[in-house]
PAFINU-511326 format. One record per residue (C-alpha): residue in one letter; x, y, z. Coordinates in nm, 4 decimals. Layout:
N
<site rolum="A" c1="X" c2="Y" c3="Z"/>
...
***
This chain:
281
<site rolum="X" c1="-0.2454" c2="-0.5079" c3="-0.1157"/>
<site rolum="X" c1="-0.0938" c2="-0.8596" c3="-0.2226"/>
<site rolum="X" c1="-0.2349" c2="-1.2068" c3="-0.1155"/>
<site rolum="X" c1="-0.0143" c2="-1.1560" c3="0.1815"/>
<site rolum="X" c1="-0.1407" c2="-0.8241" c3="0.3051"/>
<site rolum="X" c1="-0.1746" c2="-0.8415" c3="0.6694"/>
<site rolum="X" c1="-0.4920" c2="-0.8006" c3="0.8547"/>
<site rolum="X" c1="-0.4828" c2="-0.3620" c3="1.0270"/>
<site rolum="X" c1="-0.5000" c2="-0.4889" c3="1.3577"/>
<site rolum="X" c1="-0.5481" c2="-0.1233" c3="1.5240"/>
<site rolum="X" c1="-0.8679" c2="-0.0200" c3="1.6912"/>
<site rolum="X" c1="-1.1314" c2="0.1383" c3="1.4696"/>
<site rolum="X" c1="-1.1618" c2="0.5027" c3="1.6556"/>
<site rolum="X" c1="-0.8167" c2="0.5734" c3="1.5797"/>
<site rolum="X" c1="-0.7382" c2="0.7815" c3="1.2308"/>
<site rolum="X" c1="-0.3505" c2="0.7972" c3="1.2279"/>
<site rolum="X" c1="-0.2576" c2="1.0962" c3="1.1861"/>
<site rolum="X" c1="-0.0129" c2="1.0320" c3="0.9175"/>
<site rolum="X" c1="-0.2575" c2="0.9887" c3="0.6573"/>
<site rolum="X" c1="-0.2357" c2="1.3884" c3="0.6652"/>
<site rolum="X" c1="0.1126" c2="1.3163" c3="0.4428"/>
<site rolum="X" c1="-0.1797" c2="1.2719" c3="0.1614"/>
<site rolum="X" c1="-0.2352" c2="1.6242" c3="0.1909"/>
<site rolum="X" c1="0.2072" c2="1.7272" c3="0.2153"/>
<site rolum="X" c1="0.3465" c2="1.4872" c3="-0.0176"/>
<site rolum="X" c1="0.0701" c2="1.5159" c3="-0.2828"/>
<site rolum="X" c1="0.1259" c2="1.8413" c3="-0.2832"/>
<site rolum="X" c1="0.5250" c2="1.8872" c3="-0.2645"/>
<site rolum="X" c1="0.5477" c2="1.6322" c3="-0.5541"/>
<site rolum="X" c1="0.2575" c2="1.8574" c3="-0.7454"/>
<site rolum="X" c1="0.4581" c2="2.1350" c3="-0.7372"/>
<site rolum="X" c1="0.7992" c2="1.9506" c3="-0.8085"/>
<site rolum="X" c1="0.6235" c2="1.8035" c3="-1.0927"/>
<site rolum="X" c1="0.8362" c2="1.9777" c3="-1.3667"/>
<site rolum="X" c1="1.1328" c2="1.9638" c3="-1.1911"/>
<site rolum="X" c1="1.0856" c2="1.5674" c3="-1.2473"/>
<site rolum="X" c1="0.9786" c2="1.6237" c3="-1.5655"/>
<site rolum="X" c1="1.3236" c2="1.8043" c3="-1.6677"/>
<site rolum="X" c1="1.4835" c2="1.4539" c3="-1.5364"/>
<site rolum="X" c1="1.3019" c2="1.2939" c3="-1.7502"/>
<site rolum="X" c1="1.0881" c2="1.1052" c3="-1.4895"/>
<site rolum="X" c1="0.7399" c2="1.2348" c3="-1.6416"/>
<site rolum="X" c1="0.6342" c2="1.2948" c3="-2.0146"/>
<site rolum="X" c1="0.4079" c2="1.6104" c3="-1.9736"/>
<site rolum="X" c1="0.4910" c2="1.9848" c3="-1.7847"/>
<site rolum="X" c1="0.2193" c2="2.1334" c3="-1.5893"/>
<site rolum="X" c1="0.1155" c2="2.4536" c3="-1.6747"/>
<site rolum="X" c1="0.0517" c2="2.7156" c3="-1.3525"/>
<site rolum="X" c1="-0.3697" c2="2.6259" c3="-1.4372"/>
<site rolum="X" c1="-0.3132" c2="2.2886" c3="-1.4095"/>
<site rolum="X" c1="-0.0715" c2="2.2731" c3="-1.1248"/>
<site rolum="X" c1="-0.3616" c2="2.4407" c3="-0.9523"/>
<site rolum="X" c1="-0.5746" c2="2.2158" c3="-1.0211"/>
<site rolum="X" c1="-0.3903" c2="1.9026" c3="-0.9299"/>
<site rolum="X" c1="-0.2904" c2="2.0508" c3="-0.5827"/>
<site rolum="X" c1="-0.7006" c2="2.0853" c3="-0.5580"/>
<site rolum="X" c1="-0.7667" c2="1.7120" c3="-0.6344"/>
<site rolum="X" c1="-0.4819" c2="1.5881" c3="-0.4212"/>
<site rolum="X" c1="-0.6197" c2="1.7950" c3="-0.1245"/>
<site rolum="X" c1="-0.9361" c2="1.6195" c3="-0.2223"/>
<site rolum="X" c1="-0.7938" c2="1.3031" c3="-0.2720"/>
<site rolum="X" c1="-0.9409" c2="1.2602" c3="-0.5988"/>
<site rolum="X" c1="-0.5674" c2="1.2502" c3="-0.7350"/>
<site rolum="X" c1="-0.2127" c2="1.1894" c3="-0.7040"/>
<site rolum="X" c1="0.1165" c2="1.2144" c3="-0.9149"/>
<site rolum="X" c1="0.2690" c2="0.9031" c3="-1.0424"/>
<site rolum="X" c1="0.5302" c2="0.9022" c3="-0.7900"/>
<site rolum="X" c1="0.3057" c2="0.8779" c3="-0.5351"/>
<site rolum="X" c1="0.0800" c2="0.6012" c3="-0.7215"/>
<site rolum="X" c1="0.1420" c2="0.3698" c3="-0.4425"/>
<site rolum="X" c1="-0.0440" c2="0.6113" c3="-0.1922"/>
<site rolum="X" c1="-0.3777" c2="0.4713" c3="-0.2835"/>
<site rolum="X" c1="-0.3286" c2="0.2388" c3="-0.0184"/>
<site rolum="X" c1="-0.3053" c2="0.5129" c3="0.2435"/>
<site rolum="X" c1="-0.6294" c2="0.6889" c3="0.0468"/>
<site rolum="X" c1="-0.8291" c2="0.3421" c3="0.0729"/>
<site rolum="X" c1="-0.6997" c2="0.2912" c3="0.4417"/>
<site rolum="X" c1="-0.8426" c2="0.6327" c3="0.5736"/>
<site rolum="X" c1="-1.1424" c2="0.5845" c3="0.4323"/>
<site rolum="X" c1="-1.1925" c2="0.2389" c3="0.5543"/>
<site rolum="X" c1="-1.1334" c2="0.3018" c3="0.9058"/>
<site rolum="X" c1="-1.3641" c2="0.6066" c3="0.9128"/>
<site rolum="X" c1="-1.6549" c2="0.3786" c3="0.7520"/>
<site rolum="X" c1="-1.4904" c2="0.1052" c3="1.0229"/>
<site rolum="X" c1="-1.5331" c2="0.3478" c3="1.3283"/>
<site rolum="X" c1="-1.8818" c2="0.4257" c3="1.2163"/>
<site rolum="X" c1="-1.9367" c2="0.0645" c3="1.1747"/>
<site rolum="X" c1="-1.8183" c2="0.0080" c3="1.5626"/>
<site rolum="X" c1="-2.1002" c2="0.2946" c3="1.7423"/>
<site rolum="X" c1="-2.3525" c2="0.0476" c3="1.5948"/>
<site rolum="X" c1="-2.4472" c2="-0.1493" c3="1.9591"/>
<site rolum="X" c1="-2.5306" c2="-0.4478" c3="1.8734"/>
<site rolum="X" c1="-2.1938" c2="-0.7179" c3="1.7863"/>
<site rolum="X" c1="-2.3790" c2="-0.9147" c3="1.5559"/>
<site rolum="X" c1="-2.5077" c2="-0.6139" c3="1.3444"/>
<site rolum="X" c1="-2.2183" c2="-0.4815" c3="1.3168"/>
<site rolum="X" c1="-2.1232" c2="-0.7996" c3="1.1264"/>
<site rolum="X" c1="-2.4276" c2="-0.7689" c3="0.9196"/>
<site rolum="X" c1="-2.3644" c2="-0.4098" c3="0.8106"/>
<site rolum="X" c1="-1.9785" c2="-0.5027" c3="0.6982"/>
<site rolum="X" c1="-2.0619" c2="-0.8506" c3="0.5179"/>
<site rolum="X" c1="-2.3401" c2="-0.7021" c3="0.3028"/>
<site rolum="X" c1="-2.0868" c2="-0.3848" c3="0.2253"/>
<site rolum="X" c1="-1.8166" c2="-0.6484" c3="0.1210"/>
<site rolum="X" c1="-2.0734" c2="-0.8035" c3="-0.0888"/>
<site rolum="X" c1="-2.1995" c2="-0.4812" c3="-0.2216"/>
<site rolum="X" c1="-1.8522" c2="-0.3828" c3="-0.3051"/>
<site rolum="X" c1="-1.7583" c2="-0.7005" c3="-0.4563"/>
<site rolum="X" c1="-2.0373" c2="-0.7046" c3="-0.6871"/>
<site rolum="X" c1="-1.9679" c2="-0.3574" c3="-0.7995"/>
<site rolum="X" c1="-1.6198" c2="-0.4309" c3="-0.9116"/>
<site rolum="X" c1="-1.7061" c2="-0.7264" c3="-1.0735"/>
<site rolum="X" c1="-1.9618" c2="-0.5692" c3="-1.2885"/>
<site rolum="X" c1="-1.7375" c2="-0.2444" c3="-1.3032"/>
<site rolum="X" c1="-1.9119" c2="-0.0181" c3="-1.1044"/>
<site rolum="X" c1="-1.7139" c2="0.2810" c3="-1.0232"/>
<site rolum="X" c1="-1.8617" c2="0.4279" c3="-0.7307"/>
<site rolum="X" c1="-1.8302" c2="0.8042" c3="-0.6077"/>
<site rolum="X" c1="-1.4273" c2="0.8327" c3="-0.4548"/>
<site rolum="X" c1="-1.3528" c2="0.4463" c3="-0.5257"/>
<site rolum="X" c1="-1.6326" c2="0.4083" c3="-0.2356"/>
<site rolum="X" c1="-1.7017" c2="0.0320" c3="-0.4444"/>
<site rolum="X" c1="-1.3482" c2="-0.0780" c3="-0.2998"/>
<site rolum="X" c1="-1.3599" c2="0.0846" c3="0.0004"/>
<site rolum="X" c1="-1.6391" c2="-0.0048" c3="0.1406"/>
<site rolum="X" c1="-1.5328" c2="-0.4012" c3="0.0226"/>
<site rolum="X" c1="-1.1997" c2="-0.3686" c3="0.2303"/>
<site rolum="X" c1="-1.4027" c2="-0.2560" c3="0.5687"/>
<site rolum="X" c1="-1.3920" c2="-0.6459" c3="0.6268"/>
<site rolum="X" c1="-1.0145" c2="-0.7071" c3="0.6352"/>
<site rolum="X" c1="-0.9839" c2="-0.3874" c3="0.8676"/>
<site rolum="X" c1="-1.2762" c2="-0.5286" c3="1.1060"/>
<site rolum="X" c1="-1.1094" c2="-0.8379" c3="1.1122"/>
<site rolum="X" c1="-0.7948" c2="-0.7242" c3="1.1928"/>
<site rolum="X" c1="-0.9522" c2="-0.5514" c3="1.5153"/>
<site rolum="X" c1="-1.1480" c2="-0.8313" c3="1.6036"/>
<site rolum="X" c1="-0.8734" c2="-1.1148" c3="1.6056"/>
<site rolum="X" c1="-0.5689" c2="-0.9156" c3="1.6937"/>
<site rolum="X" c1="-0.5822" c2="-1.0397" c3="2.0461"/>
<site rolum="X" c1="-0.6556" c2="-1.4492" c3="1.9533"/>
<site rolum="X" c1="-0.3220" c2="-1.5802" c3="1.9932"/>
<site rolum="X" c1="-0.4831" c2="-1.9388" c3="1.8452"/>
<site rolum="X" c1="-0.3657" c2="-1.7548" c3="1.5525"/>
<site rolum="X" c1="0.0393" c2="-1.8256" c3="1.6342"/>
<site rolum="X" c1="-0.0835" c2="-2.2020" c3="1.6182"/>
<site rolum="X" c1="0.1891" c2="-2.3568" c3="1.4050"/>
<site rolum="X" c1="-0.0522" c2="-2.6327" c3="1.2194"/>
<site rolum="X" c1="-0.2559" c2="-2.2379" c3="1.1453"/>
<site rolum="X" c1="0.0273" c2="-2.1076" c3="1.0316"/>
<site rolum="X" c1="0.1377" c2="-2.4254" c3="0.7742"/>
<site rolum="X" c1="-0.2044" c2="-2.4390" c3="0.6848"/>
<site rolum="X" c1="-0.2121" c2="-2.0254" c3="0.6007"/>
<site rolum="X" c1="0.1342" c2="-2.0967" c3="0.3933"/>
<site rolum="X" c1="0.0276" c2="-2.3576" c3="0.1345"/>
<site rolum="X" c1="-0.3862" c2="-2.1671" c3="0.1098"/>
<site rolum="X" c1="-0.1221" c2="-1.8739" c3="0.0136"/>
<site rolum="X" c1="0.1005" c2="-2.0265" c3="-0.2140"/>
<site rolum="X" c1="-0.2083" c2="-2.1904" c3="-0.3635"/>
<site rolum="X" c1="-0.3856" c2="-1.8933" c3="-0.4317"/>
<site rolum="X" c1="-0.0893" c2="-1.7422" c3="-0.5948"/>
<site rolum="X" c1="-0.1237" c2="-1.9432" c3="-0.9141"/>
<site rolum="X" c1="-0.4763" c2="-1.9386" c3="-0.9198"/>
<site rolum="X" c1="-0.6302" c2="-1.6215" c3="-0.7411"/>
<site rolum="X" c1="-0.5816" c2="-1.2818" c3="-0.8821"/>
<site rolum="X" c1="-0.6806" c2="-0.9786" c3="-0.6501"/>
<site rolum="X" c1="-0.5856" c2="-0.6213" c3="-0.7552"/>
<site rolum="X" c1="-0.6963" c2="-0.3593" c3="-0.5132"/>
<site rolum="X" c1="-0.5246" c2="-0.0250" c3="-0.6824"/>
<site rolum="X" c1="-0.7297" c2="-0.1931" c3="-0.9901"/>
<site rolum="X" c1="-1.0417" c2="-0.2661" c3="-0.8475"/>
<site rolum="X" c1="-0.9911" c2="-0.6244" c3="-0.8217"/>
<site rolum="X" c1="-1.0990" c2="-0.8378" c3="-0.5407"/>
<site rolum="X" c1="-1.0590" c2="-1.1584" c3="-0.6740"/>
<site rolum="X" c1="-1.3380" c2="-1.4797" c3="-0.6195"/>
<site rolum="X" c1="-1.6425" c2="-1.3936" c3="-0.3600"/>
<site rolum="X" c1="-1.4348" c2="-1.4446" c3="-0.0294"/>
<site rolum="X" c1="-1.0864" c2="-1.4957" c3="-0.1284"/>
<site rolum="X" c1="-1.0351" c2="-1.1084" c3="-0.0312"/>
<site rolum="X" c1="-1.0912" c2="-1.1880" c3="0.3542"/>
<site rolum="X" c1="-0.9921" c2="-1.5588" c3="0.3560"/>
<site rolum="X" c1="-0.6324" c2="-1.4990" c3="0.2487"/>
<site rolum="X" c1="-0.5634" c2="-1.1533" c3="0.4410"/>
<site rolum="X" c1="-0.6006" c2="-1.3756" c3="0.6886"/>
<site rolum="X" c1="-0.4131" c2="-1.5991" c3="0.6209"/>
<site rolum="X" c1="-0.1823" c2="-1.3083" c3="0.5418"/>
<site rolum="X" c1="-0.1942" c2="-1.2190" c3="0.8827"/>
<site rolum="X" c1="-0.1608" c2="-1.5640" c3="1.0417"/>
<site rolum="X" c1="0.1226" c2="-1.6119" c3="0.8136"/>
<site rolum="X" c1="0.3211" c2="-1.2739" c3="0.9455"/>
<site rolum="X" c1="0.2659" c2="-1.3133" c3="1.2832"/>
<site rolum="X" c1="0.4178" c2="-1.6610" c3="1.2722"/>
<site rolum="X" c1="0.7353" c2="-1.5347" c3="1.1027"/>
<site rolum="X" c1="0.7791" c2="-1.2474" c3="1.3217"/>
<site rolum="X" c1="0.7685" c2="-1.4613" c3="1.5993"/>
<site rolum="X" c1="1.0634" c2="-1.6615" c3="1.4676"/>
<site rolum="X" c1="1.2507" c2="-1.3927" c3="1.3822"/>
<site rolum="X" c1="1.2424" c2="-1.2534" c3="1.6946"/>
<site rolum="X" c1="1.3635" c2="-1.5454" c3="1.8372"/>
<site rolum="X" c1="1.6310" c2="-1.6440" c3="1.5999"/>
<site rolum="X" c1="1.7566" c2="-1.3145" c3="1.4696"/>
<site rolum="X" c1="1.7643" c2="-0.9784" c3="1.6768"/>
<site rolum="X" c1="1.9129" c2="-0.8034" c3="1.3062"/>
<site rolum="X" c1="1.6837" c2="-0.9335" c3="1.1005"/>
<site rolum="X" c1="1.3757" c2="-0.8323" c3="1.3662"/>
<site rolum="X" c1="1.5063" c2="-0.4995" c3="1.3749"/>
<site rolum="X" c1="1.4909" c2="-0.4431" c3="1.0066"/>
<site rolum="X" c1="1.1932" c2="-0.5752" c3="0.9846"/>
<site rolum="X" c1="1.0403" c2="-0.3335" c3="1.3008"/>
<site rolum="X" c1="1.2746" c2="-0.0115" c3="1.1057"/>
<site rolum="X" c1="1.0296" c2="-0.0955" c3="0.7780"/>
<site rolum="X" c1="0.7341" c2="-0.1168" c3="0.9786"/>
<site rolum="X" c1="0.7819" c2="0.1983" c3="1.1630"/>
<site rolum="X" c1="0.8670" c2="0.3743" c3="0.8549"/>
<site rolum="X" c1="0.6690" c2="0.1984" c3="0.6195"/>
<site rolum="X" c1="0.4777" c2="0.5769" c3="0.5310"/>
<site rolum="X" c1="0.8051" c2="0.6962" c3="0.4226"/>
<site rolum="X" c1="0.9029" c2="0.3795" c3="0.2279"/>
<site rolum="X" c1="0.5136" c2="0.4300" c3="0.0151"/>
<site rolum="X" c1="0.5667" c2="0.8285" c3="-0.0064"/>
<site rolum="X" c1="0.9955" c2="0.7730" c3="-0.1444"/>
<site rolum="X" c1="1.0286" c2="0.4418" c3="-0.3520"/>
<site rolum="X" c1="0.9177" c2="0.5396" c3="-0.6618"/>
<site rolum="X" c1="1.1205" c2="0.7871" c3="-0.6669"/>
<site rolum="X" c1="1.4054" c2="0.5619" c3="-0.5816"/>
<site rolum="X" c1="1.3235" c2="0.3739" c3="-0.8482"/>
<site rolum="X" c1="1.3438" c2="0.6935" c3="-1.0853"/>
<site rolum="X" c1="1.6348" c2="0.8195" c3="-0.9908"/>
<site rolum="X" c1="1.8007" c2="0.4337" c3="-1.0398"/>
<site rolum="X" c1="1.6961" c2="0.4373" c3="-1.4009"/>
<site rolum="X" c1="1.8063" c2="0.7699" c3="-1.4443"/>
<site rolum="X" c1="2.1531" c2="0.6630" c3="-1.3280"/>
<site rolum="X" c1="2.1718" c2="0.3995" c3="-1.5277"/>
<site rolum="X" c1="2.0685" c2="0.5995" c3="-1.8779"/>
<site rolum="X" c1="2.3049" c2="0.8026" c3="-1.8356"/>
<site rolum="X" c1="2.5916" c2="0.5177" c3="-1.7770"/>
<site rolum="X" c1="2.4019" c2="0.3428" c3="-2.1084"/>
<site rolum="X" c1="2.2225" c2="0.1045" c3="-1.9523"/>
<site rolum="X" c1="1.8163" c2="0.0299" c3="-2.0507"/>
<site rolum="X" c1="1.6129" c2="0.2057" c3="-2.2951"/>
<site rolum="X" c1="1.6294" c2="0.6128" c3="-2.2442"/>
<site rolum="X" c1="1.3310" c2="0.6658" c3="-2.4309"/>
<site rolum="X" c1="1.1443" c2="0.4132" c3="-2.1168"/>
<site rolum="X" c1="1.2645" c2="0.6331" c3="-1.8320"/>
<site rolum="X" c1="0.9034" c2="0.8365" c3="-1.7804"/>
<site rolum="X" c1="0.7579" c2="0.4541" c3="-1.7228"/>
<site rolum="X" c1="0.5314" c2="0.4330" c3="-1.4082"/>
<site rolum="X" c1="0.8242" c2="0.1605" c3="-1.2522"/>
<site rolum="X" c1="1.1274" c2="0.0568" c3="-1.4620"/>
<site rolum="X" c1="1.2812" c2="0.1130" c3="-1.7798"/>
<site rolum="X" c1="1.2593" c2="-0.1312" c3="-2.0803"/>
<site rolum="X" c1="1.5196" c2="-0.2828" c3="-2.2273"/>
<site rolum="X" c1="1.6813" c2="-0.4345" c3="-1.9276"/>
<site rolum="X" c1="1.7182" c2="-0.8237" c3="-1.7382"/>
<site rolum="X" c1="1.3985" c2="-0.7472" c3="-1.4357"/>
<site rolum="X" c1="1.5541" c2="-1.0333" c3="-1.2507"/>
<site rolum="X" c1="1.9101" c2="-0.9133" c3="-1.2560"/>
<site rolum="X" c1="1.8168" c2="-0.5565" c3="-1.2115"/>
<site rolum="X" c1="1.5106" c2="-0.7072" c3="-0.9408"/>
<site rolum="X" c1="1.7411" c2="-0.6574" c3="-0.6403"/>
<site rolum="X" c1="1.8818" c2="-0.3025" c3="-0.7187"/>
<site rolum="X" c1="1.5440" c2="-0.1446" c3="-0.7719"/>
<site rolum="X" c1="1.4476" c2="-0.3059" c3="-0.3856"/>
<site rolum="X" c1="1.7645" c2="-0.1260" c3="-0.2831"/>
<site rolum="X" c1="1.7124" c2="0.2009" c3="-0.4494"/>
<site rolum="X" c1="1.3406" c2="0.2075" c3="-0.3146"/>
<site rolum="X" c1="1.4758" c2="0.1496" c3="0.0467"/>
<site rolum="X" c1="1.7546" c2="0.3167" c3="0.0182"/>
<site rolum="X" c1="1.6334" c2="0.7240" c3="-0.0162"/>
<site rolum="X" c1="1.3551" c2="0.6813" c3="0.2470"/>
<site rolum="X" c1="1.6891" c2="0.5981" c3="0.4628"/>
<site rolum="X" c1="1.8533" c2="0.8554" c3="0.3377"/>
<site rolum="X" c1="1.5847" c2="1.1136" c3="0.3744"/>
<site rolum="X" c1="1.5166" c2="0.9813" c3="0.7553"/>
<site rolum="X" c1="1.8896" c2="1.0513" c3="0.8304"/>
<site rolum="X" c1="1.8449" c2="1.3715" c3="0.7543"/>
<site rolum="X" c1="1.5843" c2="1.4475" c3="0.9316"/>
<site rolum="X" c1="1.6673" c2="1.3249" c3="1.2038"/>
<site rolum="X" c1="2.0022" c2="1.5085" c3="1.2021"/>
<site rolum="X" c1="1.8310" c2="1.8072" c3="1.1895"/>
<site rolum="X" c1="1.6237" c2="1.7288" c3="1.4711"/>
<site rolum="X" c1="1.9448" c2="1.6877" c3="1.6465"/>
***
């Protein structure tokens, strides 16, 4: 979740029932794992023990396979909303509050002093606050304000030379920064939605085709990415000994090769939704 990440603005009580693609994926990619590893994309082959195991601590979600690193997003964002729907039976507005400032600051605390709580609970329980404020605000529209919206755009670019907040690493940055700029995340979004609705029906559309599908973009990029580098070892290009890295290979340009890893990471969750929705058809 960058310094941009936008505030969930959906009501507390409702668990989206995609978050069961946890459960499929994890465990399609689990058993696929040597398969991947014969392409080269992992350094390691599961034995039939250990492929057991893995498919018990991805139904658990206690793990997941490389190429689905980017689901721990999805993991967090369950959890969060079930702790945020508890939150929300509590009667009283102003406890409710109380109860999800002091976990923030509980959770904050514990990552800063390294304090790995049971199922990542220390970052969970710290990102409760961004989904609670999502649900409270998401019907202020003093939040299009364009002087907001300015304001949200230099606090952002600000904080991106001096704040450093790493979720997937248990990083939430200075005391406060976490909420403040999802926020301003949020603001910031809104705004340029807004514009782009007005100014470009294309470029709304493709932004409303990522957002729909943004589970399938998480669950397929990676793999994108994989199958990229493994196209381009085999033409010669980049460092065949890299191609089992987490992202990219070594031994290429990142900002020439930048744009064609975006591509590659969009391009088979297209490819996979055309498929499926021909055979739907």
């Amino acid at each position: 979740m960058g310094l941009g990440g936008v505030a969930i603005a959906v009501p507390p009580y409702v668990i989206h029932p995609k978050t069961a693609v946890l459960g499929r994926a994890g465990g399609i990619f689990v058993l696929l794992h040597n398969v991947f590893f014969f392409l080269g994309f992992y350094a390691d082959v599961y034995s039939l023990t250990f492929t057991l195991k893995k498919l018990l601590l991805t139904a658990l979600f206690k793990d997941v396979e490389n190429l689905l690193v980017p689901l721990w997003f999805l993991q967090s964002l369950f959890k969060g909303l079930v702790i945020t729907y508890l939150v929300c039976l509590i009667p009283k507005k102003w406890m409710q509050w109380a109860v999800v400032v002091a976990m923030y600051v509980y959770g904050w605390i514990c990552c800063e002093k390294g304090m790995h709580l049971f199922y990542s609970m220390n970052r969970d329980m710290g990102i409760v606050i961004v989904i609670f404020l999502g649900y409270e605000l998401k019907g202020v529209t003093a939040l299009q304000n364009k002087w907001l919206f300015w304001a949200s755009s230099v606090l952002l670019v600000t904080a991106a030379f001096y704040v450093k907040i790493e979720l997937a690493a248990d990083n939430m940055g200075p005391f406060g920064m976490l909420p403040i700029l999802t926020l301003a995340g949020a603001v910031f979004v809104r705004r340029i939605v807004a514009v782009c609705q007005r100014l470009s029906n294309t470029c709304c559309q493709l932004f409303a085709w990522m957002g729909r599908n943004s589970l399938y973009i998480l669950v397929f990029h990676f793999t994108g990415f994989h199958l990229l580098s493994w196209a381009m070892v085999n033409l010669g290009v980049g460092n065949p000994d890299s191609l089992s890295n987490l992202i990219i290979l070594d031994g290429i340009n990142y900002n020439v090769w930048f744009i064609p890893y975006t591509l590659a990471g969009l391009l088979l969750p297209f490819v996979y939704l055309r498929i499926k929705a021909f055979r739907i058809k």
